[in-house]
C-alpha positions in Angstrom: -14.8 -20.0 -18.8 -13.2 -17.0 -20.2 -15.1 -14.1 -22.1 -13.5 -11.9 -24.7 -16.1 -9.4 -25.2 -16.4 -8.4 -21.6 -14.9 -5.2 -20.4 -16.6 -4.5 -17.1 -15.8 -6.4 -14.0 -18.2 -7.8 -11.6 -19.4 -5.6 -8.9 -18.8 -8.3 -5.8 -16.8 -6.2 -3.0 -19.4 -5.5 -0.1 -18.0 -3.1 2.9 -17.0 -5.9 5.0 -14.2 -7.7 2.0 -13.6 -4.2 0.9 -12.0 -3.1 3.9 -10.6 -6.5 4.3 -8.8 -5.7 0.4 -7.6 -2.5 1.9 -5.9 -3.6 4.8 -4.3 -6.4 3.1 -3.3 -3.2 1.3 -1.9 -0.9 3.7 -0.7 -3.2 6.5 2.9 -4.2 6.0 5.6 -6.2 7.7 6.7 -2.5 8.4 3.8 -3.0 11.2 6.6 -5.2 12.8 9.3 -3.4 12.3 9.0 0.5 12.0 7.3 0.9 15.8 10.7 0.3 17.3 12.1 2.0 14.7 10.5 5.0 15.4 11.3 4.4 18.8 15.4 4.7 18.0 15.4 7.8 16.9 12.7 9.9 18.7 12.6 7.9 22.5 10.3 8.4 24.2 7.9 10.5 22.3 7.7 8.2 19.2 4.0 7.4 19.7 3.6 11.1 19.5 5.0 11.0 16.1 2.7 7.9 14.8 -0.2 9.9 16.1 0.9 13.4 14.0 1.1 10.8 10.7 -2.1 9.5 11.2 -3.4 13.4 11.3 -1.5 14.8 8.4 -2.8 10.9 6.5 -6.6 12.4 6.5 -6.7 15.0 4.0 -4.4 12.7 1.6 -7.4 9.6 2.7 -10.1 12.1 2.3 -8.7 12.6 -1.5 -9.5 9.0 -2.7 -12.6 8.7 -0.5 -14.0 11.6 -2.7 -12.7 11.1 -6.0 -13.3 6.8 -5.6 -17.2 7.8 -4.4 -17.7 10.0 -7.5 -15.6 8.2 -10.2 -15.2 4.6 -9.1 -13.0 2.4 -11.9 -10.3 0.2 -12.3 -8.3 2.8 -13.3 -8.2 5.4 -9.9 -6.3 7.5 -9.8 -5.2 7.8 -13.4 -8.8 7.8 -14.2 -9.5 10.5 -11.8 -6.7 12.6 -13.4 -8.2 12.0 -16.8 -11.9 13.0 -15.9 -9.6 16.4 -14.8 -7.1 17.0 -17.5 -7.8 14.2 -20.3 -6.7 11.2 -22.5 -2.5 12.8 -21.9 -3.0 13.0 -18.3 -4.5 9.9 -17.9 -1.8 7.9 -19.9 0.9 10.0 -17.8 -0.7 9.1 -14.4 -1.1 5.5 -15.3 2.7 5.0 -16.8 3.9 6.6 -13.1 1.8 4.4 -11.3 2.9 0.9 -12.8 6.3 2.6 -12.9 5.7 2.6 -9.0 4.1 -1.1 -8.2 6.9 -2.3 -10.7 9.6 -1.5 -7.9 7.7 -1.4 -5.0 5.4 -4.6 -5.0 9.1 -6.8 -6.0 10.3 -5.1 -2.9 7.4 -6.3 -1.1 7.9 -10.2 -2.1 11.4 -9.6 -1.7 10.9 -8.9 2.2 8.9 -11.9 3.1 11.4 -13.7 1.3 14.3 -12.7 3.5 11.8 -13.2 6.5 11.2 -16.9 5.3 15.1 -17.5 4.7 16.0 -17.3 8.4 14.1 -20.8 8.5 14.5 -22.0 5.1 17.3 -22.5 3.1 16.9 -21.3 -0.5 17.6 -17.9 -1.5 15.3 -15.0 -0.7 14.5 -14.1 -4.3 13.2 -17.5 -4.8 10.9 -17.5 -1.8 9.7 -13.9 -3.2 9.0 -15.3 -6.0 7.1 -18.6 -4.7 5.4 -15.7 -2.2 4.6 -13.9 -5.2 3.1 -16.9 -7.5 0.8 -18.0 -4.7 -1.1 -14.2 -4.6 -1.7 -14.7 -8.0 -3.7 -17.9 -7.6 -5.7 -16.3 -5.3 -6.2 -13.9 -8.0 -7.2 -16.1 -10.2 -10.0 -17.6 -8.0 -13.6 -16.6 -8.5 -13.8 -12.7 -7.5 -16.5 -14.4 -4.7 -14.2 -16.6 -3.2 -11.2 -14.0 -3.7 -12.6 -11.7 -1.2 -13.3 -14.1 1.0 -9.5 -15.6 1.0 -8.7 -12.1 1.5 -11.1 -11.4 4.3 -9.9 -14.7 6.1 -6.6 -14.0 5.7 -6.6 -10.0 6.6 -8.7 -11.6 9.9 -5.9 -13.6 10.4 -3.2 -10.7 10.4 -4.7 -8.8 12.9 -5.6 -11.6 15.0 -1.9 -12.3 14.9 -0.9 -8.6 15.5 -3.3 -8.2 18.0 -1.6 -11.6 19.5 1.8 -10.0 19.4 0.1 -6.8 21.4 -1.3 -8.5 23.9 1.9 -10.5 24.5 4.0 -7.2 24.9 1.3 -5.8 27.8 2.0 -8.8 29.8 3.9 -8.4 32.6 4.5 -4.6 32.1 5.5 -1.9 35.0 2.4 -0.2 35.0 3.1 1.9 38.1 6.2 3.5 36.1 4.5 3.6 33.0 4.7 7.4 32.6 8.6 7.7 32.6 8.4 6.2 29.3 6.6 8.3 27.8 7.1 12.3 26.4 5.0 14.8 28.2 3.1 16.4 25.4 4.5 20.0 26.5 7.7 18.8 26.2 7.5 17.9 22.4 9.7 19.7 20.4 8.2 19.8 16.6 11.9 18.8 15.4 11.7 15.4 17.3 8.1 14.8 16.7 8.7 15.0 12.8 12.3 13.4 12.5 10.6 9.7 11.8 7.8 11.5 9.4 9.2 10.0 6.2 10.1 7.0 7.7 6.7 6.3 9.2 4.6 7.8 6.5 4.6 5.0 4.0 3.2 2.9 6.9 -0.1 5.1 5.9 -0.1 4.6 1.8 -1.8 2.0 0.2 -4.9 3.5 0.0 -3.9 4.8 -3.6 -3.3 1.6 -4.9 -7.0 0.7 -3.3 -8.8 3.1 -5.5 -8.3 0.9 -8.6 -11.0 -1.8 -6.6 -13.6 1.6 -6.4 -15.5 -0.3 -9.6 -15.8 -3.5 -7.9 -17.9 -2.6 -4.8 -22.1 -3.2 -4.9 -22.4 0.3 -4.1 -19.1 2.3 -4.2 -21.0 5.8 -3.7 -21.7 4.2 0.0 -19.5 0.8 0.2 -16.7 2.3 -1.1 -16.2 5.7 1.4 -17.4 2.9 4.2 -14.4 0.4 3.7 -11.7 3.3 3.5 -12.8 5.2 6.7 -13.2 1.8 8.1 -9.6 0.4 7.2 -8.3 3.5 8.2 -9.5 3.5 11.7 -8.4 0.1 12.5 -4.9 0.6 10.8 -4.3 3.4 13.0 -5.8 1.7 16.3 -3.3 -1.4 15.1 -0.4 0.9 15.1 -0.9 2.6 18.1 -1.1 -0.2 20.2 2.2 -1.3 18.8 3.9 1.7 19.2 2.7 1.6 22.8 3.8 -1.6 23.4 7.6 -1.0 22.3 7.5 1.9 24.1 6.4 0.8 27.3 8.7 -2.3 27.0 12.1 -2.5 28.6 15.1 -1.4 26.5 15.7 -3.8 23.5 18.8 -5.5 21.8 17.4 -4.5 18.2 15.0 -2.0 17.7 15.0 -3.4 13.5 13.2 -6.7 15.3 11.2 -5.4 18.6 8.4 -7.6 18.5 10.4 -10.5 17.7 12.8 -9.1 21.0 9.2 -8.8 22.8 7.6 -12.1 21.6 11.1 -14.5 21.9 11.3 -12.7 25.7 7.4 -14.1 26.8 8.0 -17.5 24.5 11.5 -18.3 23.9 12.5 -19.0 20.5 9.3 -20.4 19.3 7.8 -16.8 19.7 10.7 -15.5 17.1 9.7 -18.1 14.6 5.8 -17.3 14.6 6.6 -13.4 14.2 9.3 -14.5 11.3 6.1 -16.8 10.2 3.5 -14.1 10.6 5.6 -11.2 8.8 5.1 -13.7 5.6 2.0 -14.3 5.8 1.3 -10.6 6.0 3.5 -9.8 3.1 1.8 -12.6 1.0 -2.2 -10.9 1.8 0.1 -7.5 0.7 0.7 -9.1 -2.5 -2.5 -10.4 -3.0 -4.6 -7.5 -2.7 -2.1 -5.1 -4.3 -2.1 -7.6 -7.5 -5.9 -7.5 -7.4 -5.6 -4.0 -7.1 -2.9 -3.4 -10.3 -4.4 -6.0 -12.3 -7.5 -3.6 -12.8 -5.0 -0.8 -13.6 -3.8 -2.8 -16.3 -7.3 -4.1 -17.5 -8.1 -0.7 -17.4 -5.1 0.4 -19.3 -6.2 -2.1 -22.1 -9.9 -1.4 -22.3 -8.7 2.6 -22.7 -6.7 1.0 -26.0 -3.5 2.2 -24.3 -2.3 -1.3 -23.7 -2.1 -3.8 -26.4 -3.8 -6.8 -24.8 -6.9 -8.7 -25.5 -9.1 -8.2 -22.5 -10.2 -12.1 -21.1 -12.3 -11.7 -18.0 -13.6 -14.9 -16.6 -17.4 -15.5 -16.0 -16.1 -15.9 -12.0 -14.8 -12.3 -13.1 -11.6 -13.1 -12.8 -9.5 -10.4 -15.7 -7.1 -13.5 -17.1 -4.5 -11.2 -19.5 -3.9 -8.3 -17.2 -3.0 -10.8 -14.3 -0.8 -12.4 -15.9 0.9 -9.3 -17.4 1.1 -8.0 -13.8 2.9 -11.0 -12.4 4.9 -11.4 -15.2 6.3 -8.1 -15.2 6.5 -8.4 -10.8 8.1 -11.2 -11.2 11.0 -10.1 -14.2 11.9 -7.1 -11.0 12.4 -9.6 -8.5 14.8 -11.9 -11.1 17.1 -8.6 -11.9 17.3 -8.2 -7.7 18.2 -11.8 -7.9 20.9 -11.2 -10.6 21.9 -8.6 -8.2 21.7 -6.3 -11.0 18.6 -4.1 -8.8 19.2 -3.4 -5.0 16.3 -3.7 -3.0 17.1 -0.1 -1.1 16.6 1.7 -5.0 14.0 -0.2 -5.8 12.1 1.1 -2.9 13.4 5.0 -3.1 11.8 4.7 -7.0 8.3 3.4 -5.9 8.2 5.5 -3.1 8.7 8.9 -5.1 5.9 7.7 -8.0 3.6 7.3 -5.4 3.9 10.6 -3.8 3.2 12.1 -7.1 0.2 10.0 -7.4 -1.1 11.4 -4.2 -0.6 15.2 -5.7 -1.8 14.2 -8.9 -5.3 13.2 -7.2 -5.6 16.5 -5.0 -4.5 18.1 -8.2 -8.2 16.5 -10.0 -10.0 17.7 -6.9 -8.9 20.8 -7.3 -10.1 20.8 -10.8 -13.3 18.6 -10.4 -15.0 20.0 -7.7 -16.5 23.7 -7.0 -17.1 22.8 -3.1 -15.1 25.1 -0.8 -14.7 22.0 2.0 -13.2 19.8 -1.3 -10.8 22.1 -2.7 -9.5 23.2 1.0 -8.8 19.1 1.4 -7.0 19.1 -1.8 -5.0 22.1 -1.0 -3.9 20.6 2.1 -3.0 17.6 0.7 -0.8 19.1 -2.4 1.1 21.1 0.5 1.8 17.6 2.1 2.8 16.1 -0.9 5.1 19.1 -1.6 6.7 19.1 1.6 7.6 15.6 1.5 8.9 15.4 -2.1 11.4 18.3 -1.1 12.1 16.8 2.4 13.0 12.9 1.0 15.5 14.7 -2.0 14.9 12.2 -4.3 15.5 12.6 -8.3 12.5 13.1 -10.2 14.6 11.6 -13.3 12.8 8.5 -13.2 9.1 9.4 -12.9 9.9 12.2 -15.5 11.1 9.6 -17.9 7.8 7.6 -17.3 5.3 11.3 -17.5 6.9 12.1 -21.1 6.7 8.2 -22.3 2.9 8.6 -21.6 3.1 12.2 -23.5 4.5 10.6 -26.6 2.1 7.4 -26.6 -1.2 9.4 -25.9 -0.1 11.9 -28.6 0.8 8.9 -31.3 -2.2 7.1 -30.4 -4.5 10.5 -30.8 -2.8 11.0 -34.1 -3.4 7.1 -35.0 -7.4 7.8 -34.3 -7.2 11.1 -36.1 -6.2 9.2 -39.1 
C-alpha cells in the first residue's frame, strides 16, 4: 500500500545492515582489479601505498561520521551544506551530487555488464541494464527485508573475497617472502603516491552513504558505529589483497590478477567464479547506491525542489523517487549503448562531482561546529580535497554548469514563495 501524505521514512537500519548498506557501498569490482594495478606501477611497495590511502581516507570518513551523527537525513551531504550556508547551497550541492551518481552509478552497471559478457552473449549495455533493473526490485522490497537482502548479499561478497585471499596464500614462498616487498626506509614519497588517484576512489562511497543517516534506529550511535565499522573491514579486505598480488609470482595481466591467481589454483573454473563474483558485487553496488540516491531524490522533493509527488509505501519503500532514479540510471547507460557516452568520461565526470562533495562537507564543518578537534578534521580534509582536484586536472566546466543551475532554481523558487 502506498501513502501520499508521508514524508519521513522508516527508521529500520540497525548497525549490523547499516554497515552491511555501506559496504555494498564502497566495495567495488575495483577490489579485483586495482590491487594488481597498483602493483604495475609502484612494485614492490604498492601495499605501502594502499596503506597511506587508507590514512589520508580518515579525516575525509571522520567528515560524514560527524556531520551524519548531528544531522542525519536523506539528503546528506546537501543537507549538511544547507544547515551551513542555506536553501542556494543546498540546491547547488544536491544538483552536483545527482550530476555525479548520473555518470558514475551507469558506469557501475556498465562494468558488471562487460564482466558478464565474457560468458554471455548479449551486449554489455544490456546486461547493465538487466544488472541495473534487478537492484531496483530489491529496492522496492519492504525496507525490513531490503536490509536483509543487502546484508546477505554484502556477507556473500566478502565471503567470496575472502575465498579469493585465501586461495592466493596457498602455496606461497614464505621463506622468500621479504624480497617482495619495499623496505619501508627505502620508500620514496614519489612512488608511494604515484597510484594515489588511482586507488583513492577505492575509499569513496561513504558520501553517497550519508543519505541512509535518517534511516538508522539511532543514527547519533548506529550511524558513527556502521561507518567506523565498514571502514575497518574495507581496509582489512584490501590489504589482504594487496598482499596477496604482491606476494604472488609475476602475472600475465595485472588488469585481472585474481582471475591470473584463482584460474592458476583452479583452472578455468576459478576464472569464471571471479568473472561471476565481480557481478554479483557490482549488482549489491547498485543496490545500496540506489537505496542510497533514491533518498537524495525523496529528499529533493519533500524540500519542493523536485516536482514529484512523494509515495512512500507502508513497507517504507519511497515509490516516485525510485523510479525517477532508475529511470534516469538507466537513460545514461542507453546513450553509452548508442555509443554516444564513453564509459572512460563518464567516469572522469562523476569522479570530479564527488570530490567537491567531499569539500563541500568539510566546508559545513568548518561552519557548523566551534570544536577545535572538528574544524582541524575539516581543514585537513579541504587540503585533501584540494590537492587531488589540482593533481587529477580535470575541467570543472561540468560541475560548474550543474552549481549555477541550482543558483538559478533556488533563486526562482525563493522568488515564487516570495510572491
Amino acid at each position: 500500500m502506498v501513502s501520499n501524505a508521508v514524508t519521513d521514512l522508516k527508521k529500520d537500519i540497525s548497525v549490523i545492515s547499516g554497515t552491511a548498506l555501506m559496504l555494498n557501498i564502497v566495495i567495488g569490482a575495483g577490489a579485483l582489479v586495482l590491487p594488481g594495478l597498483a602493483f604495475k606501477l609502484v612494485g614492490d611497495a604498492a601495499i605501502y601505498s594502499w596503506a597511506a590511502c587508507a590514512v589520508i581516507a580518515i579525516p575525509l570518513l571522520l567528515v560524514f561520521v560527524i556531520m551524519g551523527r548531528r544531522y542525519p537525513d536523506a539528503g546528506g551531504v546537501s543537507h549538511f551544506v544547507q544547515r551551513a550556508f542555506g536553501y542556494r547551497a543546498y540546491v547547488m550541492a544536491s544538483l552536483i551530487f545527482l550530476g555525479a551518481v548520473l555518470f558514475g552509478l551507469p558506469s557501475i552497471a556498465l562494468t558488471g555488464g562487460h564482466y558478464l559478457a565474457s560468458y554471455i552473449e548479449a551486449p554489455p549495455s544490456m546486461l547493465g541494464l538487466v544488472l541495473l533493473m534487478v537492484a531496483t526490485a530489491i529496492n522496492f522490497l519492504p525496507t525490513s527485508a531490503a536490509t536483509k537482502v543487502t546484508t546477505v548479499i554484502a556477507s556473500g561478497i566478502l565471503l567470496i573475497l575472502i575465498c579469493a585471499v585465501v586461495i592466493g596464500l596457498y602455496g606461497l614462498d614464505w621463506a622468500n617472502l621479504g624480497s617482495k616487498f619495499a623496505a619501508p626506509l627505502d620508500l620514496h614519497p614519489a612512488t608511494l603516491f604515484m597510484p594515489f588517484m588511482m586507488l583513492f576512489f577505492a575509499f569513496t562511497g561513504w558520501e553517497v552513504a550519508a543519505g541512509i543517516s535518517e534511516e538508522f534506529r539511532t543514527p547519533d550511535k548506529d550511524f558513527p558505529r556502521a561507518m567506523f565499522c565498514s571502514f575497518l573491514i574495507v581496509c582489512a579486505l584490501y590489504f589482504m589483497m594487496a598482499f596477496v598480488v604482491q606476494a604472488n609470482p609475476k602475472m600475465s595481466s595485472h588488469e585481472t590478477a585474481f582471475v591470473t591467481i584463482v584460474q592458476n589454483r583452479l583452472g578455468d573454473f576459478g576464472g569464471v567464479i571471479i568473472s561471476i563474483s565481480a557481478a554479483l558485487i557490482i549488482l549489491a553496488n547498485l543496490t545500496a547506491a540506489v537505496w542510497a540516491v533514491s533518498r537524495m531524490v525523496f529528499s529533493l522533493g519533500r524540500e519542493g525542489v523536485l516536482p514529484i509527488k512523494l509515495q512512500v509505501r507502508d513497507s517504507g519503500s519511497p515509490v516516485s523517487s525510485i523510479v525517477i532514479t532508475t529511470s534516469a540510471l538507466s537513460f545514461a547507460v542507453l546513450l553509452n549503448w548508442s555509443g554516444l557516452l564513453e564509459l572512460e568520461k563518464m567516469l572522469a565526470l562523476s569522479g570530479q562531482n564527488f570530490l567537491i562533495l567531499y569539500g563541500a562537507a568539510a566546508l559545513a564543518l568548518v561552519r557548523l561546529t566551534h570544536r577545535v578537534k572538528e574544524k582541524l578534521v575539516a581543514f585537513v580534509a579541504l587540503f585533501v580535497v584540494a590537492i587531488m582536484l589540482v593533481v587529477s586536472g580535470q575541467t570543472l566546466i561540468y560541475p560548474g554548469v550543474l552549481a549555477l543551475l541550482g543558483w538559478l532554481v533556488a533563486g526562482h523558487r525563493s522568488l515564487q514563495q516570495g510572491a
